[in-house]
N, C-alpha and C positions, 0 to 999 in steps of 0.2 A: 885300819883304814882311816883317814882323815878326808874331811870335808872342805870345801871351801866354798861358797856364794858371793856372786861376785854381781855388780849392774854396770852398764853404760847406757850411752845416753848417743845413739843414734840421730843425725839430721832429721827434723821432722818436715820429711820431703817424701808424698808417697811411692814417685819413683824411685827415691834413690832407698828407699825400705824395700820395695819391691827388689829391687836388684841384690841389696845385701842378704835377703832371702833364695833368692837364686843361688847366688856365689856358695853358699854353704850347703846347698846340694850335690852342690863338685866341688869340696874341699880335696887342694890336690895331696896327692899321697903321701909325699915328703911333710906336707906338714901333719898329716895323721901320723904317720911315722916315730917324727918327732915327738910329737905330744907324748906316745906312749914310751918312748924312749927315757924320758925324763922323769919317769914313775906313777903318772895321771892316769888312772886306771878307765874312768869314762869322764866325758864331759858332755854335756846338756844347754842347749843355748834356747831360752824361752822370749817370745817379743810379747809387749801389750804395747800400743798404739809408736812410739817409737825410742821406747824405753825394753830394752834387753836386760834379761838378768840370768847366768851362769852358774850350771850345780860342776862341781870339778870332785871327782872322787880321788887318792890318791895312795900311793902306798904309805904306810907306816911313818916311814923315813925318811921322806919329799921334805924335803927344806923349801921353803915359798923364797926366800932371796937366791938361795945356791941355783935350785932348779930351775927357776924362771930363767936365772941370768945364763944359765946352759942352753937351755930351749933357745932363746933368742941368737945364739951364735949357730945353731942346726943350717945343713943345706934349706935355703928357699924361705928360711922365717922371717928376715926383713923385706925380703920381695912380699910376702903374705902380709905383714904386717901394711906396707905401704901402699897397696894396692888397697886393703880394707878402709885404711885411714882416710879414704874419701868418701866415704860414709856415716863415720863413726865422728863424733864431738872430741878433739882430743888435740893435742898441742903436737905438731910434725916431730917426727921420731921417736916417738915414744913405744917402746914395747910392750908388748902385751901387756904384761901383768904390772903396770905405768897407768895405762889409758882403764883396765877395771879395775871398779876401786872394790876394793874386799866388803863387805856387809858384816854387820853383829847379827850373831844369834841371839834372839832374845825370850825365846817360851822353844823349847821340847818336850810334847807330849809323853815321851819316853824316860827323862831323865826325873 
């Protein structure tokens, strides 16, 4: 399994926080679908004030260029995509794995 951690940087508007909170309580199916279609085995979306940051678990094999740019051609992921983008800090058309930007791991307790 491979990891990824990823942040963005949400409008610090606390409506429009509240509302990107909502929206991910009805992620519509097709783009859950998708996600796990492309080998992302769970993903986790955490907020502190209006800074997100994403744990992506993944199979093995997941390529981050291959896979993402798969994902993005899936039924309903640029409609997902552009519907989010009026919340999220990020330059118009940008696909997902564009607008978060990856993170270094830098201490595991385990290794």
């Amino acid at each position: 399994m491979k990891r990824y951690c990823q942040t963005l940087e949400l409008y610090d508007d606390p409506e429009l926080i509240a509302g990107y909170v909502e929206e991910h309580k009805h992620v519509w199916n097709e783009i859950k679908e998708g996600i796990r279609s492309v080998g992302i085995l769970d993903m986790q979306i955490y907020l502190l004030g209006n800074r997100l940051f994403m744990i992506m678990d993944t199979t093995d094999d997941f390529d981050w260029e291959k896979d993402n740019t798969r994902l993005s051609t899936l039924p309903r992921q640029a409609e997902w995509e552009a519907h989010m983008s009026r919340y999220q800090v990020s330059k118009p058309g940008q696909a997902s794995h564009q607008k978060w930007q990856l993170m270094q791991q830098i201490f595991g307790l385990n290794e």
